[in-house]
SEBA-652976 format. One line per field, with one value per residue: residue number from 1; residue in three letters; x, y, z of N, C-alpha, C, CB in turn. Coordinates in pm, 1 decimal, always signed. Atoms other than C-alpha are relative to their C-alpha. Glycine has a CB too. Layout:
BEGIN
k: [NUM, ...]
r: [Ala, ...]
n_px: [X, ...]
n_py: [Y, ...]
n_pz: [Z, ...]
ca_px: [X, ...]
ca_py: [Y, ...]
ca_pz: [Z, ...]
c_px: [X, ...]
c_py: [Y, ...]
c_pz: [Z, ...]
cb_px: [X, ...]
cb_py: [Y, ...]
cb_pz: [Z, ...]
//
This chain:
BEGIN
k: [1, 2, 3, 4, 5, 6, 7, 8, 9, 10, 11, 12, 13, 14, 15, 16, 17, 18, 19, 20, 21, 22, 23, 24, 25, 26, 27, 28, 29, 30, 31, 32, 33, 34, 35, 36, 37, 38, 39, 40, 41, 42, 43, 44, 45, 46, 47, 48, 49, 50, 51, 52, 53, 54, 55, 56, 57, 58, 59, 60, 61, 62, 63, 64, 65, 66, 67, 68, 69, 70, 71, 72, 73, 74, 75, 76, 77, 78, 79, 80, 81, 82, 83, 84, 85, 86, 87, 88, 89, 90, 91, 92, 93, 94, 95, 96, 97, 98, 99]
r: [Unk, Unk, Unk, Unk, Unk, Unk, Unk, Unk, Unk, Unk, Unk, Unk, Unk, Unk, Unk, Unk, Unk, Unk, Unk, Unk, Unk, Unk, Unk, Unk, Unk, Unk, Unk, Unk, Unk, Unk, Unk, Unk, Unk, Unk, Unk, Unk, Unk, Unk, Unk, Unk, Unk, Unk, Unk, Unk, Unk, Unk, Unk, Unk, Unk, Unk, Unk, Unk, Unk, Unk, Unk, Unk, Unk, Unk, Unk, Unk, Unk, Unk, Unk, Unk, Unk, Unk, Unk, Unk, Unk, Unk, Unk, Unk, Unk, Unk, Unk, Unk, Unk, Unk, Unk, Unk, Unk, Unk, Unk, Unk, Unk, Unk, Unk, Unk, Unk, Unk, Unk, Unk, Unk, Unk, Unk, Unk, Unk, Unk, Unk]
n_px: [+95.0, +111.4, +109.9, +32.1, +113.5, +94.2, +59.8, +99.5, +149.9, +104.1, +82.6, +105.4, +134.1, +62.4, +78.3, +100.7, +109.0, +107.4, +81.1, +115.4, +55.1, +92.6, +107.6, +64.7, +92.0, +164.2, +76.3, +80.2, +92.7, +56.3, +143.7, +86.4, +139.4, +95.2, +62.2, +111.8, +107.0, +66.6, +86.6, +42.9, +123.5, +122.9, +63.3, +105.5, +106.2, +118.7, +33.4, +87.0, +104.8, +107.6, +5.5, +63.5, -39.5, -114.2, -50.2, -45.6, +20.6, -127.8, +40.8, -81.2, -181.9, -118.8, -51.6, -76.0, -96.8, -38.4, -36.5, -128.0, -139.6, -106.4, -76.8, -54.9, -167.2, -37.0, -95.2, -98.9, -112.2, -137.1, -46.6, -110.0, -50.9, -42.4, -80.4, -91.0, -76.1, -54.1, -77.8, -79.3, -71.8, -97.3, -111.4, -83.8, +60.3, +150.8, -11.2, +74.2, -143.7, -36.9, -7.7]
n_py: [+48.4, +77.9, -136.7, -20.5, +41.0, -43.5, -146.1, -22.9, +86.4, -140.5, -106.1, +147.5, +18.8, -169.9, +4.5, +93.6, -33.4, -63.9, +28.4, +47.9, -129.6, -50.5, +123.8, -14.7, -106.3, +46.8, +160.9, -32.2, -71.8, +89.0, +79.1, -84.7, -27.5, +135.0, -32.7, -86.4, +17.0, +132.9, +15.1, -128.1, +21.4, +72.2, -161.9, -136.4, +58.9, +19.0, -111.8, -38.8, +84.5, -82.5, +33.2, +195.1, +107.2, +147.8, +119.4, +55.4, -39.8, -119.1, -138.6, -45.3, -68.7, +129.9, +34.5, -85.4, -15.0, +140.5, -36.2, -110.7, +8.5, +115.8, -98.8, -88.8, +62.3, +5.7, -101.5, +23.3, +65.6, -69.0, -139.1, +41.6, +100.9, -126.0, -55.7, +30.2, -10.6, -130.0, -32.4, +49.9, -55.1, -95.0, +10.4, +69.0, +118.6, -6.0, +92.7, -55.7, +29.4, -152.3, +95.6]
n_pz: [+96.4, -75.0, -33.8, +92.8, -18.7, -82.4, -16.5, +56.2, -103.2, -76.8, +50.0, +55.0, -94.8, -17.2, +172.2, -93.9, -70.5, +49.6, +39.1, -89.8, -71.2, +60.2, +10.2, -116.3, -32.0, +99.9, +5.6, -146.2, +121.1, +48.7, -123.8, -90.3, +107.6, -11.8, -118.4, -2.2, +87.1, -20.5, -87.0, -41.8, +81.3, -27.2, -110.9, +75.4, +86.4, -33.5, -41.3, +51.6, +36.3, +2.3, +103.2, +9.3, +100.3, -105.7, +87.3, -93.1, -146.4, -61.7, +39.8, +109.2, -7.2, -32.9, +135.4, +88.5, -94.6, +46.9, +173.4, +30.7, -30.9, +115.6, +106.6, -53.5, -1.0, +151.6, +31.2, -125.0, +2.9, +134.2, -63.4, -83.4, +77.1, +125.1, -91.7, +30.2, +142.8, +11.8, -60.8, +68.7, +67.3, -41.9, -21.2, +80.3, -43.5, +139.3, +52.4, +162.8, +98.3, +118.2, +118.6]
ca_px: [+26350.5, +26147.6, +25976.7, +25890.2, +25638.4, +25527.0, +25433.5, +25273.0, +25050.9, +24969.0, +24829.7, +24632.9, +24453.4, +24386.2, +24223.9, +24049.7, +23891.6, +23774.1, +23618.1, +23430.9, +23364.1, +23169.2, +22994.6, +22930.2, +22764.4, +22519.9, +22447.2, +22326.3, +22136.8, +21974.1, +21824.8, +21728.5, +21500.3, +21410.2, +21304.6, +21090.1, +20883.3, +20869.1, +20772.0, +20739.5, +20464.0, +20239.6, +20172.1, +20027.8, +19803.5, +19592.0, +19528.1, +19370.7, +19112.5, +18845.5, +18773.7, +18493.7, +18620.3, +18824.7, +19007.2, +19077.3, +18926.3, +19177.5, +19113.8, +19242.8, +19521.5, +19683.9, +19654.8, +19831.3, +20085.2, +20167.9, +20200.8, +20422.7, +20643.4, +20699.0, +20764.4, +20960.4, +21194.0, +21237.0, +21397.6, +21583.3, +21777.6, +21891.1, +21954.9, +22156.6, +22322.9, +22402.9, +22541.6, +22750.8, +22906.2, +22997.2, +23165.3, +23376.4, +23492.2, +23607.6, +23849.3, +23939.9, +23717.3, +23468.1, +23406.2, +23287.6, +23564.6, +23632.8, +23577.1]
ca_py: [-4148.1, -4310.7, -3923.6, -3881.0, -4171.6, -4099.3, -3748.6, -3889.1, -4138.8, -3808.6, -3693.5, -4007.4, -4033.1, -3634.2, -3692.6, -4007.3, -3844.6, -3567.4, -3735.7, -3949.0, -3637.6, -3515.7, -3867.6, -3858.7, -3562.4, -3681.1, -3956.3, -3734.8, -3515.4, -3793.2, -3971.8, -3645.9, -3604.7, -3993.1, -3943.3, -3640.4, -3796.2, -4150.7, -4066.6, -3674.4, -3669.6, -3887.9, -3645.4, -3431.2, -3654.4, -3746.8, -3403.1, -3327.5, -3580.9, -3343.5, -3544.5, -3841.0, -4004.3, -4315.0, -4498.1, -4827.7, -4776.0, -4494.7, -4156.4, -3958.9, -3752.9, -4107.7, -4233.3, -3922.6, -3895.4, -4250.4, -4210.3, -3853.1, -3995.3, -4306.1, -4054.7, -3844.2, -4176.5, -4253.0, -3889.0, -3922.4, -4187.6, -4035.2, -3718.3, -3931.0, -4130.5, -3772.0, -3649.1, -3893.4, -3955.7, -3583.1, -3625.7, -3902.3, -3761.3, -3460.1, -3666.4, -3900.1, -4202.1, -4213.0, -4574.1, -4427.0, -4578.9, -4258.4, -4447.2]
ca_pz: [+15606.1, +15852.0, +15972.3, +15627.3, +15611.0, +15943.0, +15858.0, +15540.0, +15752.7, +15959.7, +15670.3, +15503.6, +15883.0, +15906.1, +15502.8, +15682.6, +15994.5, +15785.8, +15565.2, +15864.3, +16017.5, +15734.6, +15647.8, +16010.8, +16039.8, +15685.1, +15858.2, +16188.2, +15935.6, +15779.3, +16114.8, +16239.1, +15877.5, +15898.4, +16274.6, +16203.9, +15892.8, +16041.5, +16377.3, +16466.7, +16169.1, +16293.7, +16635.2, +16412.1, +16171.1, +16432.3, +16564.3, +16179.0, +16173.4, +16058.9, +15729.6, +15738.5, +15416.5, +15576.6, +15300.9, +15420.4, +15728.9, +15879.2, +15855.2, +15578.0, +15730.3, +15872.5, +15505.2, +15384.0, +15651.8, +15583.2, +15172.4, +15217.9, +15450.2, +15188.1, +14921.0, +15130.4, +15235.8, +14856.7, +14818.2, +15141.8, +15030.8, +14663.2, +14855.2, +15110.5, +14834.8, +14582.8, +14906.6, +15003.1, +14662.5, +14640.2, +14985.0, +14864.9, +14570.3, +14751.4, +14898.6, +14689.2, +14778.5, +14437.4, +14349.6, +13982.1, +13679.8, +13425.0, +13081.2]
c_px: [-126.1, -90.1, -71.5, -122.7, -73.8, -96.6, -117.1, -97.2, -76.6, -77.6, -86.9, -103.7, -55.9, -103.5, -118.4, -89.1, -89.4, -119.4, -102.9, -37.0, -86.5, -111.0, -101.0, -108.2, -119.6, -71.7, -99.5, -116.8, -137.5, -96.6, -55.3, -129.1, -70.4, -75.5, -162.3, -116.2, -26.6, -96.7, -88.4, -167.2, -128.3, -45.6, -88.1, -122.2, -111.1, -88.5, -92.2, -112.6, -139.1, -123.6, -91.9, +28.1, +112.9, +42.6, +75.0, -19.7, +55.9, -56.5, +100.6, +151.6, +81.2, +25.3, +102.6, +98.3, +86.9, +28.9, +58.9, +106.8, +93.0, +49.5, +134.7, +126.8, +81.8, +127.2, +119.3, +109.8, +45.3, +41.6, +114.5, +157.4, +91.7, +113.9, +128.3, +96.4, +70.6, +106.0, +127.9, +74.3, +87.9, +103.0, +63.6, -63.2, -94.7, +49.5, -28.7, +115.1, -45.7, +4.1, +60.3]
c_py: [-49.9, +86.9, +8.7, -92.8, +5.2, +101.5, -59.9, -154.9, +86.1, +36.1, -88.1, -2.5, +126.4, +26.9, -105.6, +66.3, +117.6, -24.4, -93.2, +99.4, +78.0, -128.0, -7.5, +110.3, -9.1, -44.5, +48.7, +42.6, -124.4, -60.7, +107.4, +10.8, -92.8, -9.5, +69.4, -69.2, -158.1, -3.6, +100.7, -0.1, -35.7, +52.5, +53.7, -32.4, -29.0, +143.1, +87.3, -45.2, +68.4, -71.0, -116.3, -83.8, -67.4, -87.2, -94.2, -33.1, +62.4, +149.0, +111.6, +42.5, -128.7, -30.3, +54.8, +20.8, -104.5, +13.6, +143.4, -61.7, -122.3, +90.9, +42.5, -126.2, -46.2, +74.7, +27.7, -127.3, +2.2, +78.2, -22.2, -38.2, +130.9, +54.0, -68.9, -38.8, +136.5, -6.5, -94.1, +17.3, +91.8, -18.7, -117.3, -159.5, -97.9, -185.7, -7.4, -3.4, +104.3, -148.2, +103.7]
c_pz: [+69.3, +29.4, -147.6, -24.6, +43.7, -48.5, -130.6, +46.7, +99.5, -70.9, -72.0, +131.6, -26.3, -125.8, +74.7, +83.7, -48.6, -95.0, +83.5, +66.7, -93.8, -35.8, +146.6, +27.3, -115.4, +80.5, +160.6, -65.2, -70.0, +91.2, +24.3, -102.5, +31.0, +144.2, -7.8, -130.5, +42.0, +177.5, +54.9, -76.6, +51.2, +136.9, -48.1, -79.4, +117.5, +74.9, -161.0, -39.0, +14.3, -143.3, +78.7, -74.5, +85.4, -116.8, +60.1, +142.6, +108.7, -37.3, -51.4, +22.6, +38.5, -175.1, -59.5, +76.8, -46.1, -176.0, +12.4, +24.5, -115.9, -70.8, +69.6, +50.8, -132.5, -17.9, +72.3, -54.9, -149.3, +26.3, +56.5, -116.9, -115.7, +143.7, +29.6, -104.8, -25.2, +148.1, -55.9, -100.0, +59.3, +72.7, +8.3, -14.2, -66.9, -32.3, -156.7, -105.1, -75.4, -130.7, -91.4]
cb_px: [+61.8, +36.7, +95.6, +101.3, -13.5, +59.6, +134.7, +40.6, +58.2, +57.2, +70.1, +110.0, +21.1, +147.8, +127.5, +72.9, +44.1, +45.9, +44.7, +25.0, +118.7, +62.9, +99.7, +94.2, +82.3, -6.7, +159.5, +66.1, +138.9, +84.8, +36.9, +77.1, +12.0, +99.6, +101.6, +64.2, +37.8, +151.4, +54.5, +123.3, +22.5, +20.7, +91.9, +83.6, +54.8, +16.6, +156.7, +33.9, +8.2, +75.6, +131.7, -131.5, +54.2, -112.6, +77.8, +64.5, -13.9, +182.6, -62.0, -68.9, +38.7, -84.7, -81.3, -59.0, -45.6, -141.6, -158.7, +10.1, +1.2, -75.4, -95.6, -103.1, +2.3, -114.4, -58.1, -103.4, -18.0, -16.4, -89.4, -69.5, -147.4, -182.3, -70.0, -11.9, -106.9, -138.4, -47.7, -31.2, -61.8, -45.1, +14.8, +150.8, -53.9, +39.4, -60.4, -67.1, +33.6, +236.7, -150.7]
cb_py: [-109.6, -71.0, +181.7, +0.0, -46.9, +42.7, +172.2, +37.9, -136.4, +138.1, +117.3, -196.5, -27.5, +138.0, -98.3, -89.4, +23.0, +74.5, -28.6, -106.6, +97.4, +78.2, -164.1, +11.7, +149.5, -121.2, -192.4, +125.3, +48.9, -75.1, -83.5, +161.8, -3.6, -146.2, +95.9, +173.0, +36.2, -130.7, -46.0, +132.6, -90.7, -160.2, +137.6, +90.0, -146.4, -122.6, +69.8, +32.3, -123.0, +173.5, -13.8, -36.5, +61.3, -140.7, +39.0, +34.9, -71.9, -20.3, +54.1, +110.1, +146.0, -183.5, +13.8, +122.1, -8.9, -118.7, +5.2, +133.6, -49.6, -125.5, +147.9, +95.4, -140.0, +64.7, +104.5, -55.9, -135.5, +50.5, +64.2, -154.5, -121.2, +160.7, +14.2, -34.8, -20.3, +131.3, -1.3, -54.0, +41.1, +80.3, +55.1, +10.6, +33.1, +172.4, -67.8, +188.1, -162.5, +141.4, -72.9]
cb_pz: [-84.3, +124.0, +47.6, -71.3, +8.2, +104.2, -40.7, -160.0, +118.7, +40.4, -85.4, -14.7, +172.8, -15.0, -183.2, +95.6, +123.6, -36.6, -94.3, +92.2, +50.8, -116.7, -16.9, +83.6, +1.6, -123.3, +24.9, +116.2, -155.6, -46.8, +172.7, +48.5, -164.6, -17.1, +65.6, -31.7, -168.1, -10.8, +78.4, -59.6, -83.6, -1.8, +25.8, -116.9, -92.4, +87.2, +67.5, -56.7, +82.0, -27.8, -87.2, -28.0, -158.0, +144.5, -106.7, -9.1, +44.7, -95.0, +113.1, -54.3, +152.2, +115.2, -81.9, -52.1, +145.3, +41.8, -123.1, +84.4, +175.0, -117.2, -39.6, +109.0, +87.6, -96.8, -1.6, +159.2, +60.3, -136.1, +104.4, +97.1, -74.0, -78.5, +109.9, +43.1, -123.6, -4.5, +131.6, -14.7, -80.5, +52.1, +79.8, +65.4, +91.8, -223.1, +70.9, +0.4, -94.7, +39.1, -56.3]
//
């Protein structure tokens, strides 16, 4: 009787590390996006400073670099948030009560 639990605690971790093995890998996914629009981005904004309008006193493409990437972390974290929720469900983990 005693193998019998074992085996099903083999299989509760093996449900476990896969599901951190897929959270894990969002969550690589995720810095690598937040990386590229918080820091990669800004490389590039100052290389289009072709514009004289300066709102703020900055020159345009920083402004607009700066207001995408906000947008762009907004969507990043309902994206993150739809994602993980779908991994959780798939195995078994949904904090969401059925009414």
């Amino acid at each position: 009787m005693l193998s019998f639990f074992n085996l099903i605690g083999r299989i509760n971790m093996s449900k476990q590390a896969k599901h951190w093995e897929k959270t894990r890998n969002l969550l690589f996914i995720t810095l690598a996006i937040w990386f590229v629009f918080s820091i990669g981005i800004f490389f590039f904004g100052a290389e289009m400073e072709a514009s004289s309008f300066r709102p703020f006193g900055y020159p345009l493409s920083y402004y607009m670099t700066c207001q995408g990437s906000l947008g762009i972390f907004v969507i990043l974290i309902f994206w993150f948030a739809n994602r993980q929720e779908k991994i959780d469900e798939e195995f078994g983990y949904t904090e969401r009560e059925d009414d």
